[in-house]
C-alpha positions as CSV (number, residue, x, y, z in Angstrom):
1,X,36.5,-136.1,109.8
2,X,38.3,-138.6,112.2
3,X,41.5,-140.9,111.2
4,X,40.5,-144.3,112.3
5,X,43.7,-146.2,111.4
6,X,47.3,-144.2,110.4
7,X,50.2,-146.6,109.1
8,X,53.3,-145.2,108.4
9,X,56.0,-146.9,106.3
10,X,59.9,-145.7,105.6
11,X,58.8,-142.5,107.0
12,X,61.3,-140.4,109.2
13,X,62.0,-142.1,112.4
14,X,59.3,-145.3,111.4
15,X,60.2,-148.2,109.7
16,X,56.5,-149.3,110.0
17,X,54.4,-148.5,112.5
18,X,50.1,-149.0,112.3
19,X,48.1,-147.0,114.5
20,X,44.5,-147.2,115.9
21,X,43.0,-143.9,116.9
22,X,40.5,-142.7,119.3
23,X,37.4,-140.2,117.6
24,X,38.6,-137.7,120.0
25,X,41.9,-137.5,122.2
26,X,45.4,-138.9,120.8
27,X,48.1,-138.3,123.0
28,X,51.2,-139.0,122.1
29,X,53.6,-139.7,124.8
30,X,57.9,-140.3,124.2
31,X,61.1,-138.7,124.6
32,X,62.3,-136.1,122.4
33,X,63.5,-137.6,118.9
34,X,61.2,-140.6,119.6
35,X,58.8,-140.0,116.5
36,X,55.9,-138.4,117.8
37,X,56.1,-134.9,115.8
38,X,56.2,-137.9,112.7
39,X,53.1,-139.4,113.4
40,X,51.0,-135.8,113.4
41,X,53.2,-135.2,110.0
42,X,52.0,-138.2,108.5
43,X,48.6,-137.7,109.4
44,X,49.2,-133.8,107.8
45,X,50.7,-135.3,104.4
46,X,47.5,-137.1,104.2
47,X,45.1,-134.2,104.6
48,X,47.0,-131.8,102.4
49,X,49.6,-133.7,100.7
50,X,52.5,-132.5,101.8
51,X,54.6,-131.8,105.8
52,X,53.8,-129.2,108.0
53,X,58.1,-129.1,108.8
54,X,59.3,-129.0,105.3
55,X,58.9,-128.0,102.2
56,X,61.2,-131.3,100.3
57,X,60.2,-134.5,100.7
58,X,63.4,-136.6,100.4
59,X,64.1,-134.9,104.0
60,X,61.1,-137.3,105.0
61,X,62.3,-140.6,103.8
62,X,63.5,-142.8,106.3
63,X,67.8,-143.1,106.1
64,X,68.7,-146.1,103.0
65,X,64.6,-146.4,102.0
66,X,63.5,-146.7,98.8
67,X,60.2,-144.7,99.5
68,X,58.1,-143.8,101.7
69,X,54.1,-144.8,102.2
70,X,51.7,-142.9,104.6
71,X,48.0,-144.8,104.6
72,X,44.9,-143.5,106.6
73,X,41.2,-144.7,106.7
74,X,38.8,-141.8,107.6
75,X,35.3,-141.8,108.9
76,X,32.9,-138.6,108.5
77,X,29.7,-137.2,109.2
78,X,29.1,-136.7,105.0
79,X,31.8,-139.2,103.3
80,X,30.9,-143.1,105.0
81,X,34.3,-143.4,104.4
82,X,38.2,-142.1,102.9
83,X,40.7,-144.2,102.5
84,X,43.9,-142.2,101.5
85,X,47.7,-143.2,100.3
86,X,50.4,-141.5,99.6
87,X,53.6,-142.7,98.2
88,X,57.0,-140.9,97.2
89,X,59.6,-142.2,95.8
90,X,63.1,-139.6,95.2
91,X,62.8,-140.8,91.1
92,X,59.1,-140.9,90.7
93,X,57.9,-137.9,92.8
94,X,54.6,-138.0,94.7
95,X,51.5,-139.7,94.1
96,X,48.0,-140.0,96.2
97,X,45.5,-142.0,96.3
98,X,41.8,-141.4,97.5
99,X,39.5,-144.8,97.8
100,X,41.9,-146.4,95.1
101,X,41.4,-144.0,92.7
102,X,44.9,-141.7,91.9
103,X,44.3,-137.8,92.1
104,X,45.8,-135.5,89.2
105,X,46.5,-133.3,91.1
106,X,47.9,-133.2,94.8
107,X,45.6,-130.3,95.1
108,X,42.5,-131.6,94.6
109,X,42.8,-133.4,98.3
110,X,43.0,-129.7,100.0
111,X,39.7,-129.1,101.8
112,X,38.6,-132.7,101.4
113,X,39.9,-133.4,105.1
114,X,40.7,-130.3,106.8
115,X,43.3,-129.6,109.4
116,X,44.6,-127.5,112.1
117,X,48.2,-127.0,113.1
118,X,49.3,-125.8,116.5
119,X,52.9,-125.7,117.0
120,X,55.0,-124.2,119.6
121,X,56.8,-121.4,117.4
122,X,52.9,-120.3,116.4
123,X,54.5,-116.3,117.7
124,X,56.5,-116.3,114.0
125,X,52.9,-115.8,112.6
126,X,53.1,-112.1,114.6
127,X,57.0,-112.1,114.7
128,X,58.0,-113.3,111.1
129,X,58.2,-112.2,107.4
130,X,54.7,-110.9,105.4
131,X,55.3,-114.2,103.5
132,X,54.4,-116.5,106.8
133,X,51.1,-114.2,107.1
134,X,50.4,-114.8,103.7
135,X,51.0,-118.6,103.3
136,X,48.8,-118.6,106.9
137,X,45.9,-116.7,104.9
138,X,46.2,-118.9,101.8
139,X,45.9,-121.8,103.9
140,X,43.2,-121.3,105.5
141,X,41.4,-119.6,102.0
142,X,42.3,-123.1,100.1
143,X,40.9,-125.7,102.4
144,X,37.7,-123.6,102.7
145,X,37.3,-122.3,99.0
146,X,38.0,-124.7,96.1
147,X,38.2,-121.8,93.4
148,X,40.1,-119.8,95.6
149,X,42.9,-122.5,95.7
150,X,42.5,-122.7,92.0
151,X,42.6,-118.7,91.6
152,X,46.2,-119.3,93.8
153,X,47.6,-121.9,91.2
154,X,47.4,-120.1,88.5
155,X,48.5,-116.7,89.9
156,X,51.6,-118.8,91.0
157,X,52.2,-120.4,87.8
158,X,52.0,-117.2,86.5
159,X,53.9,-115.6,88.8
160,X,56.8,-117.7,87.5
161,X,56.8,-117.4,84.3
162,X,56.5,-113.6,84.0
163,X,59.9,-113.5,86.7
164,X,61.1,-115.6,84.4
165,X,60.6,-113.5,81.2
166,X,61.7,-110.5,83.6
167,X,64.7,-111.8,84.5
168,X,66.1,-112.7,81.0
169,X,65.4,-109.6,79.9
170,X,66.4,-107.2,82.7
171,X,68.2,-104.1,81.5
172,X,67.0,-104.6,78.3
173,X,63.2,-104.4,77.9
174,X,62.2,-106.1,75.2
175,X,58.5,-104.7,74.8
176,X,55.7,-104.1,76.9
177,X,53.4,-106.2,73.8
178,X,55.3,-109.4,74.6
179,X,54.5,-109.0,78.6
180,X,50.8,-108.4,78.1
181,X,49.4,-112.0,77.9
182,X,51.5,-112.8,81.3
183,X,50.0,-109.8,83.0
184,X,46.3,-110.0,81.8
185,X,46.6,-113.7,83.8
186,X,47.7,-112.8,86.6
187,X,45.6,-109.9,87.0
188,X,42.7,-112.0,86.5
189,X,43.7,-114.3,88.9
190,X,45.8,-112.0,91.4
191,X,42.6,-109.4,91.5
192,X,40.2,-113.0,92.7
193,X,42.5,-113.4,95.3
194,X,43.2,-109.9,97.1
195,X,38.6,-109.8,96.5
196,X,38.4,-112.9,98.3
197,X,41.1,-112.3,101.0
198,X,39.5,-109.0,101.6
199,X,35.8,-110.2,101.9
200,X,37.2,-113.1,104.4
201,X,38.8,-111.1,106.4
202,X,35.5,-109.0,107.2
203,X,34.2,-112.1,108.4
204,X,37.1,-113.7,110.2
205,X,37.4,-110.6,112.4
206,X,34.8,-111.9,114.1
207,X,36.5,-115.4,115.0
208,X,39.5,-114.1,116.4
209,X,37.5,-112.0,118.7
210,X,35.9,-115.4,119.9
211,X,39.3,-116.9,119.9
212,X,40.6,-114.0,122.3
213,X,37.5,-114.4,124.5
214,X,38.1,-118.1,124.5
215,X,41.9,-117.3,125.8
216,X,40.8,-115.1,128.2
217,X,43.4,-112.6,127.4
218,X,43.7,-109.1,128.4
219,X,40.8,-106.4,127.5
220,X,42.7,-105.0,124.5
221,X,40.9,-106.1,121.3
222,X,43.1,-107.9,119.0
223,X,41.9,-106.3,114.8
224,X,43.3,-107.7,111.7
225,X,43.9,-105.3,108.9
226,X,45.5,-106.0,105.0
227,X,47.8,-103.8,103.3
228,X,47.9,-103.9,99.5
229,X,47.0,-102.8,96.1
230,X,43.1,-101.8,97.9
231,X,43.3,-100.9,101.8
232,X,40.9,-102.9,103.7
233,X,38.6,-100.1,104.0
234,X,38.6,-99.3,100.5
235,X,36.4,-100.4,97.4
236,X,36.0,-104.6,97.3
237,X,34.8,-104.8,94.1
238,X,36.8,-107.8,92.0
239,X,36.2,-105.0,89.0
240,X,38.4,-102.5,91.5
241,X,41.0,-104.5,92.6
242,X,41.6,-105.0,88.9
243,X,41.8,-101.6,87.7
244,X,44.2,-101.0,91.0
245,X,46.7,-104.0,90.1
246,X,47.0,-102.5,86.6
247,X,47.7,-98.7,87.5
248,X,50.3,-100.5,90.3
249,X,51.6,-102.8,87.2
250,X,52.1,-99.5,84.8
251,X,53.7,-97.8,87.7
252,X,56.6,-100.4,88.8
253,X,57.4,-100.9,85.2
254,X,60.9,-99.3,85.1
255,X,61.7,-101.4,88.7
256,X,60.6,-104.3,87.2
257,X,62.5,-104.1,84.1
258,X,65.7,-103.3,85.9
259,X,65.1,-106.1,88.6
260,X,64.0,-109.1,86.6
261,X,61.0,-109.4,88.8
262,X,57.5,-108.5,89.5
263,X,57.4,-105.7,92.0
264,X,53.0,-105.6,92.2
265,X,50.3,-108.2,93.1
266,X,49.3,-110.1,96.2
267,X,52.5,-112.1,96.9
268,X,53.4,-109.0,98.4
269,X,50.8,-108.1,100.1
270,X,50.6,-108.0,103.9
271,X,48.4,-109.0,106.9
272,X,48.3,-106.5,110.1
273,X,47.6,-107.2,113.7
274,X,46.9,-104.7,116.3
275,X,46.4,-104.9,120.3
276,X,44.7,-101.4,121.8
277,X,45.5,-100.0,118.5
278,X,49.2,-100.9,117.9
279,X,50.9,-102.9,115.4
280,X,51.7,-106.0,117.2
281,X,54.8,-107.1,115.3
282,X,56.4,-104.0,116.7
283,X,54.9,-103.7,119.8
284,X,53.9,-106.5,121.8
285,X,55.7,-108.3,124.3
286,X,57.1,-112.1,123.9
287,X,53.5,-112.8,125.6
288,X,51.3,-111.0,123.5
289,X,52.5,-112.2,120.5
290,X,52.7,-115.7,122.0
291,X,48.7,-115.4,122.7
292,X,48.0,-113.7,119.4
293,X,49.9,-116.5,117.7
294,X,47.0,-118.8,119.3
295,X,44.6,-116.9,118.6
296,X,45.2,-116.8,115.1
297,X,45.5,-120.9,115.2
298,X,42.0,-121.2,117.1
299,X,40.3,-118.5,115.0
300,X,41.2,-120.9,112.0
301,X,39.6,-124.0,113.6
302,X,36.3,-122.1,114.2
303,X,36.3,-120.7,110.9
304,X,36.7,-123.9,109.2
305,X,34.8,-125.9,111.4
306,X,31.5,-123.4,110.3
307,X,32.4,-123.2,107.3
308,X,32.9,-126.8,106.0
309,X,31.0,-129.9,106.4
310,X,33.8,-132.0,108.3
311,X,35.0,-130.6,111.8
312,X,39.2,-129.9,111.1
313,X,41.3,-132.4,113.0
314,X,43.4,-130.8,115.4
315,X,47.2,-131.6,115.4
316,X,49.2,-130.1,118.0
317,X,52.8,-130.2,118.5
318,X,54.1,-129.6,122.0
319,X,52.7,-127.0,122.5
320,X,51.4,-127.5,126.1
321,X,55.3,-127.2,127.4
322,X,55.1,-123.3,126.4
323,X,51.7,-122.5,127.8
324,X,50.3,-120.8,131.3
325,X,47.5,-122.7,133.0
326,X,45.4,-120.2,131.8
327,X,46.0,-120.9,128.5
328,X,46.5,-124.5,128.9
329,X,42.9,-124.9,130.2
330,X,41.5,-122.9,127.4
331,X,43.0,-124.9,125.0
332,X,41.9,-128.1,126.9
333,X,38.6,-127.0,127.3
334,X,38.1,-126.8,123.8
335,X,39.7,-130.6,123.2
336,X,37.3,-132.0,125.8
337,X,34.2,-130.0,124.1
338,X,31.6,-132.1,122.3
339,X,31.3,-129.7,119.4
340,X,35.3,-130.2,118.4
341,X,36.7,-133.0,116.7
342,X,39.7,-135.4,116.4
343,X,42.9,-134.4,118.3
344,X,46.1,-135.6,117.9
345,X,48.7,-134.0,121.0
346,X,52.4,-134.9,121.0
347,X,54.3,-134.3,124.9
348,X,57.4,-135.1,126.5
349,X,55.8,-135.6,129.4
350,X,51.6,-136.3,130.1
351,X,51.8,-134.9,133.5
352,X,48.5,-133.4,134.3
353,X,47.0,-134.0,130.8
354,X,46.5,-137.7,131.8
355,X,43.6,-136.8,134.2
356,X,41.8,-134.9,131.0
357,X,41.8,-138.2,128.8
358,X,40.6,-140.9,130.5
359,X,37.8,-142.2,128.9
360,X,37.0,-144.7,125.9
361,X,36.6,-141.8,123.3
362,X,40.1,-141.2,123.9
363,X,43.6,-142.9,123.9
364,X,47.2,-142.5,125.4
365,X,49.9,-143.7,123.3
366,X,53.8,-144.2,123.8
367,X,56.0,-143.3,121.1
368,X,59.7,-145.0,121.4
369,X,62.3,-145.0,119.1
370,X,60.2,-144.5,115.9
371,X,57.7,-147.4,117.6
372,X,54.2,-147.0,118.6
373,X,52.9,-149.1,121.4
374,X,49.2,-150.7,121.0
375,X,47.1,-147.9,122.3
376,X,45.7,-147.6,125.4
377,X,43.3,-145.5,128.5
378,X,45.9,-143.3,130.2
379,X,47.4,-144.6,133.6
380,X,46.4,-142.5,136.7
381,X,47.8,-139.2,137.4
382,X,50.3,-138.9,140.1
């Protein structure tokens, strides 16, 4: 898929700013606090309805604005053409728009035009809680698989309402009967996910291997594990996973009574990563888990880009500042490759990424002050 044309209205630094974009390279050149990071949010609220930065949208609306708009016409090798809008407004919420038509659900955009994130704290993914693993997995799982994102929903919603129940009635149980519709729904949708997070994870093995080759990195090979109700290893049956989330339900009971919450399913499960066979989040230096962090991010783009019919735009955030010129060129290479797709690249300084751009499929664009100058062919190095 490739954003042609990107207006931004009321949003963060932008009081309105229209873009053209190149199919391939979009660099976005400014000072820090100039707006660029904004321009690759907007483009990320329109692929999956919501910021890459945060998790509330009033922190998005520009100071004293009423709402804000982001608008994007895409081009693609299967759709002729998307147009997309989405507007929030603090009263009214959220709404989106594809070709016109308003979506029920936010949701029902996920996978439609798929994305890639690459920012420069990409380590927390090795470094950081089991829930930015999971949210990393789910991510990935609901762009490619429809049902899967559905399967998610409803464990979520849920999710909720048993915690809820729970938590009213903590140190007094009121009943196992009256918790038995709640569990038999998220069972049925908690056992779909772990069987579909353990069959992808079989195949995406082999994409961060190509993503480590890519990188160049040391000989160690990087493996991928999940720790849960059913070990990796174990049976992958959907029938299995069941029977396993219902002993570990019958088993927590008493905790779960006496905490007001539920203590089984996959929101606590856990990715993990190993390098020459130890856990990286304990072991690896500030390098390694840089790398693996990068890893991770490329091993998504190529399992997505096989996997769907429209190559995921790439959005990159800084991220060059933080690199080696190993890493750099890896990374560049793949921009520059005609099998990858639209790129958009924020930096505080071009330096020597003006000399990869150049070219009519590409554009070099300065970003000041929450203003966007016409697009143009990069100036010469030097």
């Amino acid at each position: 898929m490739t954003l042609r044309t990107l207006e931004l209205h009321d949003f963060r630094a932008h009081a309105e700013s229209s873009i053209e974009l190149a199919p391939n390279i979009n660099l976005f050149v400014g000072p820090n606090g100039a707006g660029k990071t904004n321009v690759l949010e907007a483009a990320h609220y329109l692929c999956l309805s919501k910021s890459f930065l945060t998790t509330t949208d009033r922190y998005v609306l520009r100071e004293g604005a009423a709402f804000f708009q982001v608008k994007g016409e895409f081009i693609g090798t299967t759709r002729s053409q998307v147009a997309v809008r989405l507007v929030f407004a603090p009263r009214e919420g959220k709404r989106m728009f594809v070709n016109g038509t308003p979506l029920e659900r936010m949701a029902d955009i996920v996978g439609l035009l798929p994305v890639v994130v690459f920012e420069p704290g990409m380590q927390v993914l090795t470094t950081g809680a089991p829930e930015t693993r999971r949210r990393f997995l789910d991510n990935i799982l609901s762009q490619a698989k429809p049902a899967y994102l559905e399967s998610l929903i409803n464990y979520r919603r849920a999710l909720r309402q048993r915690n809820e129940f729970l938590y009213r009635n903590r140190h007094r149980p009121v009943g196992q009967a009256l918790l038995a519709p709640l569990d038999q729904v998220l069972m049925n949708a908690g056992s779909r996910i772990i069987d579909v997070r353990l069959r992808f994870l079989n195949e995406f093995k082999a994409y961060l291997r190509k993503a480590w080759e890519h990188l160049g990195t040391e000989i160690e090979e990087p493996t991928i594990s999940y720790r849960g109700l059913i070990a990796e290893d174990g049976p992958c049956a959907e029938e299995d996973v069941r029977l396993a989330f219902a002993n570990e339900l019958r088993r927590v009971r008493d905790r779960e009574w006496a905490w007001g919450r539920t203590c089984a399913g996959p929101h606590r499960d856990e990715l993990i990563f190993k390098l020459a066979g130890l856990e990286v989040r304990r072991f690896a230096s500030t390098g390694q888990h840089r790398t693996f962090g990068i890893a991770l991010k490329l091993a998504k783009y190529f399992y997505l880009d096989a996997r769907l019919e429209e190559s995921p735009m790439l959005l990159l955030d800084d991220v060059f500042d933080s690199l080696d010129q190993r890493r750099t060129e890896a990374i560049v290479g793949l921009l520059l490759s005609p099998a990858t797709g639209q790129s958009l690249i924020t930096t505080a300084d071009a330096g020597n990424l003006k000399e990869f751009i150049s070219g009519p499929q590409n554009r070099y664009i300065h970003v000041r002050q929450g203003r966007v100058t016409p697009a143009s062919r990069p100036p010469p190095a030097g």
